[in-house]
N, C-alpha and C positions, 0 to 999 in steps of 0.2 A: 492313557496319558497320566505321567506321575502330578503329585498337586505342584510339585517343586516347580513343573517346565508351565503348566499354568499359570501361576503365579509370575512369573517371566513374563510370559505373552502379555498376562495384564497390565504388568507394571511398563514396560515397553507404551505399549497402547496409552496409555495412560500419560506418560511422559511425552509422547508427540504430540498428544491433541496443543498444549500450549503453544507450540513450535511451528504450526499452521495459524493457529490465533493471531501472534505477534507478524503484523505484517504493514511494510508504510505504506500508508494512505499518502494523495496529493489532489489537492484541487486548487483551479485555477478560478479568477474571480476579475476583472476587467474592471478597473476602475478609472474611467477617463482613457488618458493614451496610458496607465501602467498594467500591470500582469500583476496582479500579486498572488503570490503562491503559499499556500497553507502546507505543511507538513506535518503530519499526524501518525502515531502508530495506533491501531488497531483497537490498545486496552488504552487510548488515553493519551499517552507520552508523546512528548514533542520535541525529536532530536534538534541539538545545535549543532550549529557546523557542519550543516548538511551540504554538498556542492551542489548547485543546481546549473542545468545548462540551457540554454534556451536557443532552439533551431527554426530557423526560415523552413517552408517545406514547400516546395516547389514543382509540382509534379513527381519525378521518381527524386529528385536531387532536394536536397538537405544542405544546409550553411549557417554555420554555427554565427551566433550572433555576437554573445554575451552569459559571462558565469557569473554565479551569485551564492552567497553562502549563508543560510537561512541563521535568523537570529535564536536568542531563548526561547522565544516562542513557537522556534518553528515555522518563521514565516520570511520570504524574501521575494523582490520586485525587482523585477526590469520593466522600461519605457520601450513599448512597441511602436518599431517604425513607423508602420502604417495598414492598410489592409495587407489581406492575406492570413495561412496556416501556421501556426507555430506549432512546436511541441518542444514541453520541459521535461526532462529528466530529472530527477533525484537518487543523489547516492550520499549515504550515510556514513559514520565512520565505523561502522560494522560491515558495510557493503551492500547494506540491503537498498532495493533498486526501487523506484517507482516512473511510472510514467505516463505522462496526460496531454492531449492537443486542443489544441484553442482555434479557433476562426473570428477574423473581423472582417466582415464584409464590408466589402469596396464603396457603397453607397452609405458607410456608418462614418458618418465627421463625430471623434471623440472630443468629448468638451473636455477644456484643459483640466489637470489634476486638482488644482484648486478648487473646482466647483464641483470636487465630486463629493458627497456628502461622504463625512468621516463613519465610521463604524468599529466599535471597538470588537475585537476577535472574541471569535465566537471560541469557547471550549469545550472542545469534545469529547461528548460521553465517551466512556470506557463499552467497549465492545462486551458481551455477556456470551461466551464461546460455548454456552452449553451444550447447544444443539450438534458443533464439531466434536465436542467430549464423548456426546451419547452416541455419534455417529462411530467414531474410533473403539464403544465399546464393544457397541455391537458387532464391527467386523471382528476382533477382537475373540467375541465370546461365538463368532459364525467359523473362526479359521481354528479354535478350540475342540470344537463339536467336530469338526471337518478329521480332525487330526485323531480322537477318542475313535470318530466312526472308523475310521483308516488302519489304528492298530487294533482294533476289536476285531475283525476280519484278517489281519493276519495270523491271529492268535488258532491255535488248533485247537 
C-alpha cells in the first residue's frame, strides 16, 4: 500500500469519528401536568428553533397533539392532557432527528404547574468522543493492514 492511499484512509477515518460524535440528544422531564423537553447536542450545543411534536400513543395508533419550537436554550413545553403514553420528536434546522416517550400513569393526579418547584437548566457537559476517535482509528489502521496484507500476496 502507497503511503499516499494510507494517509487517505486515515484522514477519512479521522474526519468521521466527529460526524458520529455530534448527535441531538432529548430528554423529557415532567413537571406538574407540563412536558418540558431539553434539547442538547452531544458536544454541548443547544439548537434554537428546533420543532418539536408531541404524540398521544395509543396502542399501535398515534395522534398528534401539539408542536413546539425549543427556545435558546434548547428547551420547549407542552401541557399534557392527562394519563397516558406520549412521545416527542425533535427535528433541528440541520434535520437531525431525535426521539423520546414518556408515560403518566393513570393513578398519577399531577399537581398544578405552580407548585412545582422551579429549577434552573441544567447545562450539559460537552461529550469527550475519544473513545469514538480511537474506535475509528483502529478500524482504520485494521482495513490498512488488511489492504498491505492483500496486495503483498498479489505481488510475485
Amino acid at each position: 500500500m502507497s503511503a499516499r492511499a494510507g494517509l487517505l484512509l486515515l484522514a477519512l477515518g479521522l474526519l468521521a469519528t466527529p460526524a458520529w460524535a455530534h448527535r441531538l440528544q432529548l430528554e423529557l422531564f415532567r413537571e406538574g401536568t407540563e412536558l418540558r423537553c431539553e434539547l442538547f447536542f452531544s458536544d454541548g450545543v443547544t439548537p434554537e428553533g428546533a420543532e418539536l411534536i408531541l404524540t398521544r400513543l395509543e396502542g399501535d395508533a398515534a395522534q398528534e397533539l401539539a408542536r413546539a419550537t425549543s427556545d435558546a436554550g434548547g428547551v420547549a413545553r407542552f401541557t399534557l392532557p392527562g394519563p397516558g403514553r406520549y412521545r416527542v420528536e425533535a427535528r433541528d434546522a440541520s434535520l437531525h432527528l431525535a426521539t423520546a416517550e414518556v408515560e403518566l400513569p393513570a393513578d398519577a393526579s399531577p399537581a398544578p404547574v405552580s407548585s412545582a418547584p422551579a429549577r434552573a437548566p441544567q447545562p450539559h457537559a460537552p461529550a469527550r468522543p475519544w473513545g469514538g476517535a480511537l474506535l475509528g482509528v483502529l478500524v482504520i489502521a485494521g482495513l490498512a493492514g488488511g489492504l498491505a496484507l492483500w496486495q503483498a500476496r498479489r505481488r510475485p
